[in-house]
C-alpha positions as CSV (number, residue, x, y, z in Angstrom):
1,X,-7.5,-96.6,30.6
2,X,-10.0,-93.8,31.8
3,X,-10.0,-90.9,29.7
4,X,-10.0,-87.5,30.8
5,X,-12.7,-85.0,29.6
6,X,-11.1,-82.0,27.3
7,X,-12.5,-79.1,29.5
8,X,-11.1,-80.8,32.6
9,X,-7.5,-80.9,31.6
10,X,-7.7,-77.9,30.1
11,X,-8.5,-76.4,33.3
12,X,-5.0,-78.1,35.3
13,X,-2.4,-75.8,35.9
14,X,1.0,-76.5,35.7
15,X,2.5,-77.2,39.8
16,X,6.3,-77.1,40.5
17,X,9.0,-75.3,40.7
18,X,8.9,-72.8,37.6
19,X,11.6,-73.3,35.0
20,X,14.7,-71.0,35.0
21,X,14.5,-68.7,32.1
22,X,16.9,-69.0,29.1
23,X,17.8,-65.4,29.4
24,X,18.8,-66.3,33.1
25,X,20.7,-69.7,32.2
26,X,23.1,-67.3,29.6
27,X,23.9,-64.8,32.4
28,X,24.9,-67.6,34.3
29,X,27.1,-69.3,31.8
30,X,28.7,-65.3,31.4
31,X,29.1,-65.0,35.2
32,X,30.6,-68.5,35.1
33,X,33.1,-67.6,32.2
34,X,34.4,-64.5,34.1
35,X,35.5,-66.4,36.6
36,X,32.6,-65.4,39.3
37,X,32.4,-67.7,42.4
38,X,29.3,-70.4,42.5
39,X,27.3,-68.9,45.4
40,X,28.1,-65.2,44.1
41,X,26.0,-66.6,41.0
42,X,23.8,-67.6,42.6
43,X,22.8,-65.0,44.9
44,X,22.6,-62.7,41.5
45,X,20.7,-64.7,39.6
46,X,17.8,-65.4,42.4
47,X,18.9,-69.7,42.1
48,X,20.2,-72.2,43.9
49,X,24.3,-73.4,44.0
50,X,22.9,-76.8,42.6
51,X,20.9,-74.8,39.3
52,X,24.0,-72.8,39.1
53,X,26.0,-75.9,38.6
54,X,23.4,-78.4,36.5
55,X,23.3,-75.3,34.3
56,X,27.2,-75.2,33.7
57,X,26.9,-78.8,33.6
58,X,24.7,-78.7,30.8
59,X,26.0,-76.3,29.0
60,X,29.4,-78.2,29.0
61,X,27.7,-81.0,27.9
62,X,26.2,-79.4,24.9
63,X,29.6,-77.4,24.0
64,X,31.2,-81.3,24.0
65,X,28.1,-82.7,21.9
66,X,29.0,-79.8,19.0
67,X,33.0,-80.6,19.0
């Protein structure tokens, strides 16, 4: 497997999408719990109806995992 030099992968920057903020992903979750609609969320928060929903997804998810 080729190696690749220190100073060269130093130099990549990440490329993608940038990550939704945590600060973001609570207002969501908020928003969500007072009964606000999906694509009102979304237009708030600057995401998409999909991140609006993985993100409540998740966050169920996690709530189940403590229980």
């Amino acid at each position: 497997m080729c190696e690749i030099p220190k100073a060269a992968s130093e130099r990549r920057t990440r490329t993608g999408r940038p990550r939704i903020k945590q600060a973001t992903r609570e207002v969501v979750i908020r928003l969500y719990n007072e009964d606000m609609l999906i694509k009102d969320i979304a237009t708030a928060c600057g995401i998409s109806n999909s991140s609006v929903f993985r993100i409540v997804r998740e966050a169920r998810a996690k709530l189940n995992k403590k229980e």
